[in-house]
N, CA, C and O atoms as a GROMACS GRO file, in nm:
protein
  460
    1UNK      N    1  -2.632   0.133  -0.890
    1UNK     CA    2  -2.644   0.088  -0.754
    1UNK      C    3  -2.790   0.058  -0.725
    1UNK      O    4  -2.892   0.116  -0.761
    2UNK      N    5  -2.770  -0.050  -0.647
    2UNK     CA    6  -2.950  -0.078  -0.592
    2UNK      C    7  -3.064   0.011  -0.488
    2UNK      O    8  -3.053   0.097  -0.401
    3UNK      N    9  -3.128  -0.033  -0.526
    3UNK     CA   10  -3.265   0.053  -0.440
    3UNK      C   11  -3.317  -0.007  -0.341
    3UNK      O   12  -3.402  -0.093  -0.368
    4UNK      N   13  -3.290   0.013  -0.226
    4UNK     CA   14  -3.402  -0.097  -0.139
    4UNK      C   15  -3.508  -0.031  -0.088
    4UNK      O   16  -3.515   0.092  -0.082
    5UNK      N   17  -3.624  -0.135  -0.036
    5UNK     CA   18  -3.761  -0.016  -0.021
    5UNK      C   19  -3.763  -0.068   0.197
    5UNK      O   20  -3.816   0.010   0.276
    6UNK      N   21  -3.707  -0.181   0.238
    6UNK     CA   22  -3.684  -0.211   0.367
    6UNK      C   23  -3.548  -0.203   0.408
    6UNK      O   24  -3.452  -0.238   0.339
    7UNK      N   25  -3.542  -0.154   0.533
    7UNK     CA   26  -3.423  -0.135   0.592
    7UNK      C   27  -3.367  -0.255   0.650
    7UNK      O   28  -3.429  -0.326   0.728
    8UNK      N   29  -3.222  -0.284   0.602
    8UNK     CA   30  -3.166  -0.421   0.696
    8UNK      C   31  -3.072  -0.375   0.782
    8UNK      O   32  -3.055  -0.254   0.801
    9UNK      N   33  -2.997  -0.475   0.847
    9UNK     CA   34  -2.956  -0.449   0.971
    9UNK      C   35  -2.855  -0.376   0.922
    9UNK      O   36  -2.880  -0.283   0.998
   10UNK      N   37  -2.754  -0.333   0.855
   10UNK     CA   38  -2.645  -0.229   0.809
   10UNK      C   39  -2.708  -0.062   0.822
   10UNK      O   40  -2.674   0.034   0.893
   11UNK      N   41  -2.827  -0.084   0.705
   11UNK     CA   42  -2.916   0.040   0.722
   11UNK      C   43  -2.908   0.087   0.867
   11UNK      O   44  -2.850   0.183   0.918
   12UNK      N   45  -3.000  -0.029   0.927
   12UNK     CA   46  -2.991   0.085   1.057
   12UNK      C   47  -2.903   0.077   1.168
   12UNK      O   48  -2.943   0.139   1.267
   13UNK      N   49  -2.796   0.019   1.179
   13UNK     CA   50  -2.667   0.078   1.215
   13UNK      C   51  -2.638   0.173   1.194
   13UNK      O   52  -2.605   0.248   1.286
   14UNK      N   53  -2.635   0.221   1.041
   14UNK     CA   54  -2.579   0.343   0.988
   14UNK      C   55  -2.664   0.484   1.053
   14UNK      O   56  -2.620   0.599   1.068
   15UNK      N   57  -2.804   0.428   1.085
   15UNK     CA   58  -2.876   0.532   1.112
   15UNK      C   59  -2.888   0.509   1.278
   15UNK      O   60  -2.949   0.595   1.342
   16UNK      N   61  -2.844   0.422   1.332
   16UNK     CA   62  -2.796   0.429   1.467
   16UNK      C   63  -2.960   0.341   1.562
   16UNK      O   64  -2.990   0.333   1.681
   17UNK      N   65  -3.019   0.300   1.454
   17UNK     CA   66  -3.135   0.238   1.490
   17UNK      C   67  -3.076   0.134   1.590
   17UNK      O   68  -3.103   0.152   1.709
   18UNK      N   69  -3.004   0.038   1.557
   18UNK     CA   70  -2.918  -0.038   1.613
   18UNK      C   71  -2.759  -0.022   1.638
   18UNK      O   72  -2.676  -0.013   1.547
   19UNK      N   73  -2.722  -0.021   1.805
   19UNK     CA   74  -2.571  -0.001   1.862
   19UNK      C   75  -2.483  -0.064   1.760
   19UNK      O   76  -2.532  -0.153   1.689
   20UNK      N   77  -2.362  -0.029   1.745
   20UNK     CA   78  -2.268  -0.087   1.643
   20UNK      C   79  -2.107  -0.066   1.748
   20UNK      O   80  -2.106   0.038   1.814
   21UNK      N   81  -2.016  -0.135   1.759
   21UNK     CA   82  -1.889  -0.045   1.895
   21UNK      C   83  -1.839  -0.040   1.709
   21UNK      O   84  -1.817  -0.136   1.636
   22UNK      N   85  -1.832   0.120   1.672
   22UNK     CA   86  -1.760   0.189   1.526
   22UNK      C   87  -1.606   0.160   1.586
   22UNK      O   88  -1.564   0.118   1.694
   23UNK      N   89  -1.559   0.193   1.493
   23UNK     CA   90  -1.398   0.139   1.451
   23UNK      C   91  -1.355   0.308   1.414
   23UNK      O   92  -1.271   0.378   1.472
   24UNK      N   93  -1.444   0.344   1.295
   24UNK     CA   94  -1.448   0.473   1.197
   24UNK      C   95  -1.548   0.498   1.100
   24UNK      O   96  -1.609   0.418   1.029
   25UNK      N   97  -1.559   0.642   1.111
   25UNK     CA   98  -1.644   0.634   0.981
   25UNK      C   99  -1.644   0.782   0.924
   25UNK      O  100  -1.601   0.878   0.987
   26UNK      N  101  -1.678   0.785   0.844
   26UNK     CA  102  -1.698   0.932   0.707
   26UNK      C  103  -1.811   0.951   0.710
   26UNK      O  104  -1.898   0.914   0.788
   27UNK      N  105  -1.812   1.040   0.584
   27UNK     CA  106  -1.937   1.085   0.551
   27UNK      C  107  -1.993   0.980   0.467
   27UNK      O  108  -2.107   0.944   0.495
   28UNK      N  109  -1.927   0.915   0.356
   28UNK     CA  110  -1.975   0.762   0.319
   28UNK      C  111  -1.960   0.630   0.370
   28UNK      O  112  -2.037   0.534   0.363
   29UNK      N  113  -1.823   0.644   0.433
   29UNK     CA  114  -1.831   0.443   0.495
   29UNK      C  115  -1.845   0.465   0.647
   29UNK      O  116  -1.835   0.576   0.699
   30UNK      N  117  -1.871   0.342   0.720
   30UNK     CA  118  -1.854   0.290   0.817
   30UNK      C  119  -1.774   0.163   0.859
   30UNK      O  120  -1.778   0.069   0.780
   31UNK      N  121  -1.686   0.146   0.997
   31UNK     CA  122  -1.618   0.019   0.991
   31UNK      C  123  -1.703  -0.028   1.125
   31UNK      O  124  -1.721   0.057   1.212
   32UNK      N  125  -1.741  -0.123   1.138
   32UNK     CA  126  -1.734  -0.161   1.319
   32UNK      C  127  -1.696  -0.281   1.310
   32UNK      O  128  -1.674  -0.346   1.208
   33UNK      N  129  -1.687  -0.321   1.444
   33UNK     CA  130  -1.672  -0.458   1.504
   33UNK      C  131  -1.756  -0.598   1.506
   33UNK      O  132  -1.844  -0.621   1.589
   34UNK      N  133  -1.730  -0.654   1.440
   34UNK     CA  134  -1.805  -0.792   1.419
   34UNK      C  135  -1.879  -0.860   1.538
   34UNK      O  136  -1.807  -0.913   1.622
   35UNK      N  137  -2.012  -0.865   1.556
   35UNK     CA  138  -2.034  -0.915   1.687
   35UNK      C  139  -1.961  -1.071   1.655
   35UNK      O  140  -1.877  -1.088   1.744
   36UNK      N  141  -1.962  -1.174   1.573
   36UNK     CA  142  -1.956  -1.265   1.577
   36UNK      C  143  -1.820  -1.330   1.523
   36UNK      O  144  -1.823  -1.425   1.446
   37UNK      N  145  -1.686  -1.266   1.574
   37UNK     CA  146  -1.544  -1.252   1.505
   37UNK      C  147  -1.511  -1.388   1.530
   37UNK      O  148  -1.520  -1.477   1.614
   38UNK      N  149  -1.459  -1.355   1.391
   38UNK     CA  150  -1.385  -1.470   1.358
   38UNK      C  151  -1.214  -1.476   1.387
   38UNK      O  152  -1.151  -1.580   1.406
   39UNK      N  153  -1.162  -1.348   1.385
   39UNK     CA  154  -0.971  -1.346   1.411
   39UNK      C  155  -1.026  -1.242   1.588
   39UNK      O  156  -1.132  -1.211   1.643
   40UNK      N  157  -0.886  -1.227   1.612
   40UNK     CA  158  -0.918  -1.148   1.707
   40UNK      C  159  -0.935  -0.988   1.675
   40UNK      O  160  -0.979  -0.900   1.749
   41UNK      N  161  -0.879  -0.978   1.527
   41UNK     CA  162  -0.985  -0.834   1.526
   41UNK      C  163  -1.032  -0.900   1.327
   41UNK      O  164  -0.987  -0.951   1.225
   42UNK      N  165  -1.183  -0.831   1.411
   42UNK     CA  166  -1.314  -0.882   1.292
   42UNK      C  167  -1.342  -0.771   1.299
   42UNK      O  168  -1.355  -0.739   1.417
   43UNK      N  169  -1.366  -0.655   1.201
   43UNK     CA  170  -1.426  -0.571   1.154
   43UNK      C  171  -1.477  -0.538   1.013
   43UNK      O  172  -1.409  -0.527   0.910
   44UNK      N  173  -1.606  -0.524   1.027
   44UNK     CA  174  -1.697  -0.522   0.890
   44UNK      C  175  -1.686  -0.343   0.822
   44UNK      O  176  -1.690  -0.245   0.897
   45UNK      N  177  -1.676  -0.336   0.712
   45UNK     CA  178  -1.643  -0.194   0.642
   45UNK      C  179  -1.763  -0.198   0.572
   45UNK      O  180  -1.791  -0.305   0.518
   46UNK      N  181  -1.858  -0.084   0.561
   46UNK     CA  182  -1.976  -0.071   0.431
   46UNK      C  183  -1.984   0.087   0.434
   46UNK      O  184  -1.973   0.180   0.514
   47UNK      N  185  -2.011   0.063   0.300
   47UNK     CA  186  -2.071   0.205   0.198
   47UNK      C  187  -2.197   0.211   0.266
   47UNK      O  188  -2.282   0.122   0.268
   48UNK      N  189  -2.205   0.360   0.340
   48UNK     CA  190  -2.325   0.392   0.384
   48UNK      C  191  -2.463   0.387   0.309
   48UNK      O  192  -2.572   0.344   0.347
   49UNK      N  193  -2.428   0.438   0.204
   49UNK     CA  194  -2.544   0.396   0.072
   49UNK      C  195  -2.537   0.250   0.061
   49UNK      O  196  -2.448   0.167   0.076
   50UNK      N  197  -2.696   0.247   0.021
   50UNK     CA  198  -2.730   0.088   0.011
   50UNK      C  199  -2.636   0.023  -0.151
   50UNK      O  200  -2.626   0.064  -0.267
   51UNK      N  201  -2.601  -0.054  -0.100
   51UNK     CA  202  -2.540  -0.138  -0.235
   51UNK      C  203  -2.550  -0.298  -0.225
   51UNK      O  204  -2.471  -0.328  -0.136
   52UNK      N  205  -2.614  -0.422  -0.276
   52UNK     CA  206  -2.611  -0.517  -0.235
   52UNK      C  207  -2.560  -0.526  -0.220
   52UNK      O  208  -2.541  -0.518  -0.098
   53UNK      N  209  -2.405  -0.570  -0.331
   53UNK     CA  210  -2.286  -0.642  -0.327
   53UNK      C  211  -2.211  -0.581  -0.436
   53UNK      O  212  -2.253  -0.504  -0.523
   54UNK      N  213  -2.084  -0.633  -0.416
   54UNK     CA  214  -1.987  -0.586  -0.519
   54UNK      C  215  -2.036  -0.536  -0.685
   54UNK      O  216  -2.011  -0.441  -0.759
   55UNK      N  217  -2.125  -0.672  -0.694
   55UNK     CA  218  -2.152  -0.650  -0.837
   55UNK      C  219  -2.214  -0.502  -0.864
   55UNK      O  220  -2.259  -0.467  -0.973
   56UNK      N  221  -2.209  -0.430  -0.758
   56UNK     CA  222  -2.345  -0.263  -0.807
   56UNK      C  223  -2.243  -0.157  -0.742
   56UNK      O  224  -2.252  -0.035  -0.755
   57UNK      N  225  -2.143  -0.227  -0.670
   57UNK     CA  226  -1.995  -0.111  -0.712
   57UNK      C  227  -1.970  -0.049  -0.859
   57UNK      O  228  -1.979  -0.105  -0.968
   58UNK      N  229  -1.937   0.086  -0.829
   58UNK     CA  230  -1.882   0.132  -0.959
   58UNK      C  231  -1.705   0.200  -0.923
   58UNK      O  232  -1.659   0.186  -0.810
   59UNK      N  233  -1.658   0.239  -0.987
   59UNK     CA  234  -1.495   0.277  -0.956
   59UNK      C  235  -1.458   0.372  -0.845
   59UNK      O  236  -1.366   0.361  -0.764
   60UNK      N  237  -1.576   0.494  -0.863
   60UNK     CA  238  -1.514   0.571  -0.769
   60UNK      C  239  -1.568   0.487  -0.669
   60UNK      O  240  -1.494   0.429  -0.590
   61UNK      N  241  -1.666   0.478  -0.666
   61UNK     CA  242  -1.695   0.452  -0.472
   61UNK      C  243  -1.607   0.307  -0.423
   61UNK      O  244  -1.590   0.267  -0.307
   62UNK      N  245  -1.557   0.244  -0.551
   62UNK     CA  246  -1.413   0.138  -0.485
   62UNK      C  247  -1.275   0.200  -0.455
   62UNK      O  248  -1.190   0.145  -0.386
   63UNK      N  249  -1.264   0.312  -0.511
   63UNK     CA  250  -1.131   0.391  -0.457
   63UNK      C  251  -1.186   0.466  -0.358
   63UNK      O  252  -1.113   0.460  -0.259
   64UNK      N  253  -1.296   0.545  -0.338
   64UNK     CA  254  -1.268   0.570  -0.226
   64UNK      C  255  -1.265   0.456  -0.074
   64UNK      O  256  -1.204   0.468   0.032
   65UNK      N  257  -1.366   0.342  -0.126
   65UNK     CA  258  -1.364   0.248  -0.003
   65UNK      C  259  -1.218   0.213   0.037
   65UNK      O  260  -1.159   0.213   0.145
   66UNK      N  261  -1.167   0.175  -0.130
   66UNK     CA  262  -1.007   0.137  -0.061
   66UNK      C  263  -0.934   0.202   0.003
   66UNK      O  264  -0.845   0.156   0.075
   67UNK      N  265  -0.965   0.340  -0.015
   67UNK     CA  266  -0.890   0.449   0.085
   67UNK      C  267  -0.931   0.433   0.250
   67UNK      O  268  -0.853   0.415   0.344
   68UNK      N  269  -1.058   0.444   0.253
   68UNK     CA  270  -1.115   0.397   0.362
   68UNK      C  271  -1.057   0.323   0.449
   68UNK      O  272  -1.010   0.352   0.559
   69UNK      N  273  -1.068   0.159   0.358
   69UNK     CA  274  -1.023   0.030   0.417
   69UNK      C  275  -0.864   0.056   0.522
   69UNK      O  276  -0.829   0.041   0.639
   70UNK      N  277  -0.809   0.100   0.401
   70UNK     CA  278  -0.644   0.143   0.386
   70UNK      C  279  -0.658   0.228   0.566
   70UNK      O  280  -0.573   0.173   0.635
   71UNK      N  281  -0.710   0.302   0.624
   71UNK     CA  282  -0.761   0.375   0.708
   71UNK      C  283  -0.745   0.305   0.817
   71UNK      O  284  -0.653   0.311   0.899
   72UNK      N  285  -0.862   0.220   0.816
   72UNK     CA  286  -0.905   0.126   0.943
   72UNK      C  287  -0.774   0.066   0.935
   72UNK      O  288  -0.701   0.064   1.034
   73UNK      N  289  -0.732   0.008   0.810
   73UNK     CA  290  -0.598  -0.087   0.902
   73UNK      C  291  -0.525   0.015   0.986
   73UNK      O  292  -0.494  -0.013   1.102
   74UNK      N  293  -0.503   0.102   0.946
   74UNK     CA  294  -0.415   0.213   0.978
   74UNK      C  295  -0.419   0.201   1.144
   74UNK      O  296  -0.332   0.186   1.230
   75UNK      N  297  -0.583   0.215   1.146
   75UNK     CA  298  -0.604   0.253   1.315
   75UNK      C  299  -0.575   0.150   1.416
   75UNK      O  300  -0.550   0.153   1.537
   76UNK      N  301  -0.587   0.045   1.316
   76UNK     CA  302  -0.641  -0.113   1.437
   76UNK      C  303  -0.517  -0.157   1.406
   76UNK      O  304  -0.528  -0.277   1.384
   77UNK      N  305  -0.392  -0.117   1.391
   77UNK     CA  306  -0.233  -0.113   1.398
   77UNK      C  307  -0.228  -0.221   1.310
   77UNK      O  308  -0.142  -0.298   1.354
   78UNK      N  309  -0.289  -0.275   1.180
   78UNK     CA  310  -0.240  -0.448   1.112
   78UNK      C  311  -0.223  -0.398   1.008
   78UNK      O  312  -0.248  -0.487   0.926
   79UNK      N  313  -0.178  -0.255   0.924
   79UNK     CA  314  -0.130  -0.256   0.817
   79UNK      C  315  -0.008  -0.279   0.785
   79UNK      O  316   0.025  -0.257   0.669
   80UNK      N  317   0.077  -0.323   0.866
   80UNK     CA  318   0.215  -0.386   0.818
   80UNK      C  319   0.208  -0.485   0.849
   80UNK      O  320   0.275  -0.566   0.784
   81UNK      N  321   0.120  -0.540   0.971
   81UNK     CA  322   0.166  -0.652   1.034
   81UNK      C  323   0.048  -0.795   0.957
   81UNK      O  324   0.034  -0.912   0.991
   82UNK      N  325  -0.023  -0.707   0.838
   82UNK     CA  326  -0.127  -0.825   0.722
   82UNK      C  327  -0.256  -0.827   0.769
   82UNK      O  328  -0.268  -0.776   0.881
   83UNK      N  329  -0.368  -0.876   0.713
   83UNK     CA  330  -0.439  -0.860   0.739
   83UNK      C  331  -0.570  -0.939   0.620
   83UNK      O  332  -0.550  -0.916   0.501
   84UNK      N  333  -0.656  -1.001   0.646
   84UNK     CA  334  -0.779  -1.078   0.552
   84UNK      C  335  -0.846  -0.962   0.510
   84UNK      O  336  -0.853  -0.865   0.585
   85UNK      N  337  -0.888  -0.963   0.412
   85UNK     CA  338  -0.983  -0.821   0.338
   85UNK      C  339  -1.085  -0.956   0.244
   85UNK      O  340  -1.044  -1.033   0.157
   86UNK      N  341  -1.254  -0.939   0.314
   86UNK     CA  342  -1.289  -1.071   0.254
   86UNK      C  343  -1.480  -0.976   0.152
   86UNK      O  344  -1.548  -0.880   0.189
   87UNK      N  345  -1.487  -1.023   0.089
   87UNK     CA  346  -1.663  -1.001   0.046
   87UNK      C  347  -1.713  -1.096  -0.018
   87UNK      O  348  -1.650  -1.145  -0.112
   88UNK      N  349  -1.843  -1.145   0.018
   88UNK     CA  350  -1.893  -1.221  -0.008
   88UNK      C  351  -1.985  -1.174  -0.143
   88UNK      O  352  -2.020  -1.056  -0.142
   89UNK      N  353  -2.029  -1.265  -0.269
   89UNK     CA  354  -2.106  -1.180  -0.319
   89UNK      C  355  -2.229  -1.280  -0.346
   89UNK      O  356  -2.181  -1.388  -0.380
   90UNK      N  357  -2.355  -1.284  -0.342
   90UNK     CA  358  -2.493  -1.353  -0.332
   90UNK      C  359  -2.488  -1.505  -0.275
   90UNK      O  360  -2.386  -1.546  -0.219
   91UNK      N  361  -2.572  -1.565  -0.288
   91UNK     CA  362  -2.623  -1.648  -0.197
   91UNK      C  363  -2.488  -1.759  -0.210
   91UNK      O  364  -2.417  -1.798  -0.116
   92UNK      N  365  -2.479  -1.797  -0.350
   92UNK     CA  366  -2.324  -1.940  -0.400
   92UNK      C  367  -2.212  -1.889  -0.308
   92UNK      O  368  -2.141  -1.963  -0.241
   93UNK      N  369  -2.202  -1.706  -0.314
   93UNK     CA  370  -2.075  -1.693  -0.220
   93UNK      C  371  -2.089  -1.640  -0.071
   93UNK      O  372  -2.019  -1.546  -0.033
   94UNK      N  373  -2.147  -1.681  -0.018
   94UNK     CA  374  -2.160  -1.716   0.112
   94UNK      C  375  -2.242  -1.560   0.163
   94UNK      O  376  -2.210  -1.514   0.273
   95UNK      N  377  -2.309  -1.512   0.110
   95UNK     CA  378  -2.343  -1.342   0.133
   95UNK      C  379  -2.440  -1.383   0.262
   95UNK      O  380  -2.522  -1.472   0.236
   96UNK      N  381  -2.442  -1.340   0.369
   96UNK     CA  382  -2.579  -1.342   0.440
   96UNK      C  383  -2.631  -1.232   0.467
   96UNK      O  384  -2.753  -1.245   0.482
   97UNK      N  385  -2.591  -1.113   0.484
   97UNK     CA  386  -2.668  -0.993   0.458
   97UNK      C  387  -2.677  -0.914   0.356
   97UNK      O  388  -2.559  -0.887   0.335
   98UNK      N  389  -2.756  -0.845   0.259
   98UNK     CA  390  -2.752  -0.783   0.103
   98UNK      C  391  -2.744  -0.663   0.146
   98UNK      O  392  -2.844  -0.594   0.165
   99UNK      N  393  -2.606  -0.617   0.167
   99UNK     CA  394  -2.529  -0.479   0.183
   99UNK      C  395  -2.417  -0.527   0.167
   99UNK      O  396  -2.372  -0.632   0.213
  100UNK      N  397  -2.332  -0.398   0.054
  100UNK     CA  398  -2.174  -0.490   0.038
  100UNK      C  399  -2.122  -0.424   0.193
  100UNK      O  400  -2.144  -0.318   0.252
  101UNK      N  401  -2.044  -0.542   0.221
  101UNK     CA  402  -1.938  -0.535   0.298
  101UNK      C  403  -1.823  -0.615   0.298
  101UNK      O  404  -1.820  -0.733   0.264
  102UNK      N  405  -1.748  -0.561   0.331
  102UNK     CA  406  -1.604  -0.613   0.354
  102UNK      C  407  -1.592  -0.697   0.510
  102UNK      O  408  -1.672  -0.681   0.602
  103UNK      N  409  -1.468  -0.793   0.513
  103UNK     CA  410  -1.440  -0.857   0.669
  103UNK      C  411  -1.318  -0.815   0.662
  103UNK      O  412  -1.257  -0.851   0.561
  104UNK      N  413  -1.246  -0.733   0.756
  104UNK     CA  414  -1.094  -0.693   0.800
  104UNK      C  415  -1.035  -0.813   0.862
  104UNK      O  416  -0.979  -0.766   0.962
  105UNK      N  417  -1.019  -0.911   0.862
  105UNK     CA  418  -0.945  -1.004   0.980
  105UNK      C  419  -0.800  -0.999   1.027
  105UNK      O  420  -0.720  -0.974   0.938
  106UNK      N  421  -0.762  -1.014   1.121
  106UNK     CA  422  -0.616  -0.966   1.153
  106UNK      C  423  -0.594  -0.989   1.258
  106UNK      O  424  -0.700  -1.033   1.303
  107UNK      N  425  -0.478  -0.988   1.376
  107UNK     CA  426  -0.415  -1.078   1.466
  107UNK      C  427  -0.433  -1.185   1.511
  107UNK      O  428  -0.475  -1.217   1.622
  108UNK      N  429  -0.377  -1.292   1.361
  108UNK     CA  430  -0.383  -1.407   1.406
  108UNK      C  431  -0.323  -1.472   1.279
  108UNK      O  432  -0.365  -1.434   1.170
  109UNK      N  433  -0.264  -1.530   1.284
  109UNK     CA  434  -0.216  -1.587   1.153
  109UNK      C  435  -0.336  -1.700   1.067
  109UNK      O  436  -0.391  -1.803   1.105
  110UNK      N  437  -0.339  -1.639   0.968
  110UNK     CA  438  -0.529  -1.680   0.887
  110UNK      C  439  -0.459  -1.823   0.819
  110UNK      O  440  -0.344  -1.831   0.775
  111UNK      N  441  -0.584  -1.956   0.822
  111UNK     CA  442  -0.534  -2.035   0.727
  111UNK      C  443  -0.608  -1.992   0.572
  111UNK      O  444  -0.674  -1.892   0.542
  112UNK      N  445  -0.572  -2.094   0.501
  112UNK     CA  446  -0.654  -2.041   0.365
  112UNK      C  447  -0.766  -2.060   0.358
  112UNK      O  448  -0.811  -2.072   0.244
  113UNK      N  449  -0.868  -2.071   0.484
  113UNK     CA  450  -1.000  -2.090   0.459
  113UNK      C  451  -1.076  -1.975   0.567
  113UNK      O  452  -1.063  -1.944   0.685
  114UNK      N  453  -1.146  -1.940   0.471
  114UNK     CA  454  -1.252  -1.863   0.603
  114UNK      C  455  -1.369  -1.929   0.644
  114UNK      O  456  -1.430  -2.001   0.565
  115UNK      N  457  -1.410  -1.908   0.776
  115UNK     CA  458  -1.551  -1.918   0.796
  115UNK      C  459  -1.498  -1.998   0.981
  115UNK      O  460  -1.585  -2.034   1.060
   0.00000   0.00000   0.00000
């Protein structure tokens, strides 16, 4: 997993530097609310530890996120009713902040394109 030596905007969410309206969170992840949603529910999921992107995932901390993930749908009522589970990974795939995160999208019927 990566090292960062500056804090970005996830960092300090997590550390409450900056308001976030949370969804849920643990002792490792956090979910909140997308300021800039795209379905009518947009919520971003990250590993409190810094990780750019997928590529510096290792197994456990993807089972536990998926447990996680599995969670938030739980709460925000779209685990039966479907739901977008999206990550971007570096600049070719659309990444704009270098912290992995996930996009929850859900009530709304998604076409096959995001953005």
């Amino acid at each position: 997993m990566s090292e960062k030596a500056e804090k970005g905007i996830f960092e300090k969410i997590v550390d409450r530097e900056i308001p976030a309206d949370i969804v849920l969170e643990n002792e490792n992840f956090l979910a909140f609310k997308d300021i800039n949603p795209k379905a009518p529910v947009h919520v971003l999921i990250i590993p409190k530890k810094y990780v750019k992107d997928f590529n510096g995932i290792n197994a456990k901390m993807m089972g536990e996120m998926g447990e996680f993930i599995l969670q938030v749908a739980e709460k925000l009522g779209v685990k039966e009713s479907g739901y977008r589970l999206i990550t971007n990974i570096g600049k070719d795939g659309g990444q704009e902040v270098p912290h992995l995160h996930f996009h929850l999208l859900a009530k709304r019927k998604l076409d096959g394109h995001f953005g």
